[in-house]
C-alpha positions as CSV (number, residue, x, y, z in Angstrom):
1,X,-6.3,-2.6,22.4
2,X,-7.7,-6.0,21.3
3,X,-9.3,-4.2,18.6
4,X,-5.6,-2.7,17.3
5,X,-4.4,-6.2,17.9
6,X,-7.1,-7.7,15.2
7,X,-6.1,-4.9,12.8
8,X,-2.8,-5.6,13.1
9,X,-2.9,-9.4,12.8
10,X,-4.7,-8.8,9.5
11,X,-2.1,-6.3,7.9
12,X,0.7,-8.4,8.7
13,X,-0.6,-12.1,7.7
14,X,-1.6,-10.3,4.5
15,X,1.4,-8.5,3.7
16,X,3.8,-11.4,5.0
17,X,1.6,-13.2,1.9
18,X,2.5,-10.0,-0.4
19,X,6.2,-10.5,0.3
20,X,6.7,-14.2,0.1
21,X,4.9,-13.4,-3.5
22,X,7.0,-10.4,-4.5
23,X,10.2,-12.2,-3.1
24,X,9.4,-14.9,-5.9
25,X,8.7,-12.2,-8.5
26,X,11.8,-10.3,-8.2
27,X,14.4,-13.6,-7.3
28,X,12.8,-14.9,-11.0
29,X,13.6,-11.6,-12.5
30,X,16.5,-11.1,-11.4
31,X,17.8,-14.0,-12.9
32,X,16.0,-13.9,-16.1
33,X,18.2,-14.2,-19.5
34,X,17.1,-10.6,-20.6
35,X,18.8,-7.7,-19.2
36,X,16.1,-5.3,-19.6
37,X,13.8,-7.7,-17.3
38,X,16.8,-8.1,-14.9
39,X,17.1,-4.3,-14.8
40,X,13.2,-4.0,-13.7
41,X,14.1,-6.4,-10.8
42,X,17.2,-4.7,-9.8
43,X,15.5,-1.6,-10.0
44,X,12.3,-2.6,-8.1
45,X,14.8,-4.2,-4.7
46,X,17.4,-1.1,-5.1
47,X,14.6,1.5,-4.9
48,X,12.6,-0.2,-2.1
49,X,15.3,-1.5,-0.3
50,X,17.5,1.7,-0.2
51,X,14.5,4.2,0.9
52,X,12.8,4.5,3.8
53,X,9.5,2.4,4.7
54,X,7.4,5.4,6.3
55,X,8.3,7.4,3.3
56,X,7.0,4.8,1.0
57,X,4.1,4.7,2.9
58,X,3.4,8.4,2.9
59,X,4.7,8.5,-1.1
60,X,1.3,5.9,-1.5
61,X,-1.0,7.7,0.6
62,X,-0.4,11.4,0.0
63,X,1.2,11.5,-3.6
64,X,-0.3,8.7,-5.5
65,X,-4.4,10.3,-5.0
66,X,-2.5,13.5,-7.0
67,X,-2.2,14.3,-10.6
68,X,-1.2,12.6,-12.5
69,X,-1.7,9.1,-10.4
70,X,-4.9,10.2,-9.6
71,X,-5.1,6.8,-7.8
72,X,-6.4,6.9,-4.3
73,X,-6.4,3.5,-1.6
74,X,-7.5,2.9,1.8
75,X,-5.4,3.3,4.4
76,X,-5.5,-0.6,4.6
77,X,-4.3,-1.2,1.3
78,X,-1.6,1.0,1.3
79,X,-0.1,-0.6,3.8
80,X,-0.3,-3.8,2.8
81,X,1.3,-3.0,-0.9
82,X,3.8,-1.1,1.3
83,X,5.1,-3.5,3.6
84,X,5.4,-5.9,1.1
85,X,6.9,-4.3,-1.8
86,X,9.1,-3.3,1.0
87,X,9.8,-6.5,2.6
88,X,9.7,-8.4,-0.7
89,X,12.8,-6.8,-2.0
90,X,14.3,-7.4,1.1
91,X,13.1,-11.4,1.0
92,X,14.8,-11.5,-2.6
93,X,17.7,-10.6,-1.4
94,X,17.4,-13.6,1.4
95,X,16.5,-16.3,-1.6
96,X,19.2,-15.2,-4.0
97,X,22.0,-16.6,-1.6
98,X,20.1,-18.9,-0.6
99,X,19.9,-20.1,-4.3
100,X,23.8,-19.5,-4.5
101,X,24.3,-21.4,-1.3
102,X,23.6,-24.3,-3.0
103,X,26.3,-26.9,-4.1
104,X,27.3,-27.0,-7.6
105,X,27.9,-30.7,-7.4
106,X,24.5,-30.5,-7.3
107,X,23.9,-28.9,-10.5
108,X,26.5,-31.1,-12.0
109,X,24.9,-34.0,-11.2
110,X,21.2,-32.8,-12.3
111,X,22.8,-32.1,-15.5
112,X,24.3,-35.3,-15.6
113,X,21.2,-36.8,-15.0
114,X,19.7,-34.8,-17.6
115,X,17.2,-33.5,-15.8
116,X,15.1,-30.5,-17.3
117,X,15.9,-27.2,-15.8
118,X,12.2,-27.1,-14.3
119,X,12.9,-30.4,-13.0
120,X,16.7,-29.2,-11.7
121,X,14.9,-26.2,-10.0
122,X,12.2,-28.1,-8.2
123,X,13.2,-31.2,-6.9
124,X,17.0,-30.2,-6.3
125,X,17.7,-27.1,-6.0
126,X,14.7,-25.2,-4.5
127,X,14.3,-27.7,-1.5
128,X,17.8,-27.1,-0.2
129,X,17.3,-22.8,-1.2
130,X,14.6,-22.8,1.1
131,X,16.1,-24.3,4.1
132,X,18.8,-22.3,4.3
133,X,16.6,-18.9,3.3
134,X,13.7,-19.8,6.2
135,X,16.0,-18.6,9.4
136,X,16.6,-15.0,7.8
137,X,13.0,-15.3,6.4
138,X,11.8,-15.8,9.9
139,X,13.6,-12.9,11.5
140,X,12.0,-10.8,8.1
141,X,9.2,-11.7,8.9
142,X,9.1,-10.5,12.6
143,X,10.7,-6.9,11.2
144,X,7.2,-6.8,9.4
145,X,5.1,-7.5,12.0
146,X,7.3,-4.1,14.1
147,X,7.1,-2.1,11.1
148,X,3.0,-2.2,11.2
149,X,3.5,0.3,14.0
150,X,3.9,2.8,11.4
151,X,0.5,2.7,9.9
152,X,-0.7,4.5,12.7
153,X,1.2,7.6,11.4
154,X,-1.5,7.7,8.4
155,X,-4.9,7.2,10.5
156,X,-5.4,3.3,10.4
157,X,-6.2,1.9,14.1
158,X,-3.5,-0.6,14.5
159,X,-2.0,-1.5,17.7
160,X,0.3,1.4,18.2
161,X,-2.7,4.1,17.1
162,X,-5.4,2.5,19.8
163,X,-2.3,2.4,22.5
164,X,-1.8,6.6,21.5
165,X,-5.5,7.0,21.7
166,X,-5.7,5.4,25.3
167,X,-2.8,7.3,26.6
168,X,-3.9,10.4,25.7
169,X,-7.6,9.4,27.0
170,X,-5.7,8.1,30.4
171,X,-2.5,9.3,30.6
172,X,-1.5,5.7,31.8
173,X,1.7,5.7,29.5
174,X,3.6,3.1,31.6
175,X,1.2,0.6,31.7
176,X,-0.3,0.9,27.8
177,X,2.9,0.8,26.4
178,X,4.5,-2.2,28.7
179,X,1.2,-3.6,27.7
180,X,1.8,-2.5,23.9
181,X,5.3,-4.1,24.1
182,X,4.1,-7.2,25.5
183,X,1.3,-8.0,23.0
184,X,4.0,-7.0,20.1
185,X,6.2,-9.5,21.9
186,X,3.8,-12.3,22.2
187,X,2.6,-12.0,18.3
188,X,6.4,-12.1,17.6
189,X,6.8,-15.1,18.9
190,X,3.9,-16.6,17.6
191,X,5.7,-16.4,14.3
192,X,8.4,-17.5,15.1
193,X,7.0,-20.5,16.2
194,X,4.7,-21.3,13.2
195,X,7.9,-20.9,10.8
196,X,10.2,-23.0,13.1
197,X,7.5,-26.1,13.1
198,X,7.3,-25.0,9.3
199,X,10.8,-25.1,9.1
200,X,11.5,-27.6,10.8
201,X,8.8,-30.1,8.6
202,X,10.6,-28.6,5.3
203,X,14.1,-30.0,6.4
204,X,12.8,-33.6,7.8
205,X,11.1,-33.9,4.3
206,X,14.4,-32.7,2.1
207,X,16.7,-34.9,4.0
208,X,14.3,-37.8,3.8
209,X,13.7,-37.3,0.0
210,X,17.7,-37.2,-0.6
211,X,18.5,-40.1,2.0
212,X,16.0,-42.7,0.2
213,X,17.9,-42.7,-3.1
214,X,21.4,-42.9,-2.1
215,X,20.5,-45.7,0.3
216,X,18.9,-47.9,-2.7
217,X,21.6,-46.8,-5.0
């Protein structure tokens, strides 16, 4: 079990890295001044948003080694370019209200200020995205972490496949799976309690930064 546990610590730290990255990707195409590059982004969250994950998963592992692909990966990487392609588009979604959440006094003023739109978009209006993106981010996040249970179904030794292996080796179903549950739980919450501190860092330093300057004005 403790074995599964490692395996599934790895794939979802590395594919919670994949998202946040893909989140960025598609959030910045998506609101790119070309319509054919917003079209790509669209198209990229439509399609892996409105399918299912296990498909996806099986679409990379059994139909990409096949003509014409003729591009075969590990179990392992498969699923970490599938969960977070999938959770990525998913994650856009959370930062593109979150970018519309914010005031437009406070693009008004930027512009006012004439500050550079690099300038507008990191110091003003990325800060306050973030904070309001990192609750629904955290609860992403933990949805990632559940859906690694269904890399077992294409022969990696995660969690879930070690707990099948031992139940069928013991038939103690109640107490692997209660056991199963429990460790899922416990890795949950470790998440969530990483991203709160996070969080909670992220909002002391944005109200700090925009407090200073009002006070000396």
């Amino acid at each position: 079990m403790m074995k599964g546990t490692l395996v599934t610590i790895q794939i979802a730290i590395v594919s919670i890295l994949l998202a946040i990255v893909m989140t960025g990707v598609a959030t910045a195409l998506r609101a790119a001044p070309y319509r054919i590059v917003r079209w790509i982004g669209n198209v990229y969250v439509e399609v892996f948003r409105g399918t299912s994950l296990l498909v996806q998963l099986f679409w990379f592992f059994f139909v990409l080694p096949l003509p014409p692909f003729d591009l075969k990966l590990t179990p392992f990487t498969v699923d970490i370019v599938g969960l977070g392609l999938h959770y990525g588009a998913y994650g856009s979604e959370i930062l593109r209200g979150a970018l519309r959440s914010v005031p437009g006094g406070q693009y008004e003023a930027a512009l006012a200020l004439n500050m550079p739109a690099s300038a507008r978009l990191h110091r003003i209006v990325l800060p306050q995205a973030i904070i309001n993106a990192l609750p629904p981010a955290i609860n992403l996040m933990i949805e990632l972490l559940k859906g690694t249970s269904l890399v077992s179904l294409i022969t990696l030794s995660d969690l879930t496949f070690r707990a099948r292996q031992l139940d069928e080796a013991t038939f103690k179903t109640a107490e692997i799976f209660a056991l199963t549950l429990l460790i899922y739980f416990v890795l949950a919450q470790a998440i969530a309690g990483v991203m709160r501190i996070f969080e909670r860092r992220v909002s002391s330093h944005v109200v700090v930064r925009h407090t200073i300057p009002r006070a000396a004005s």
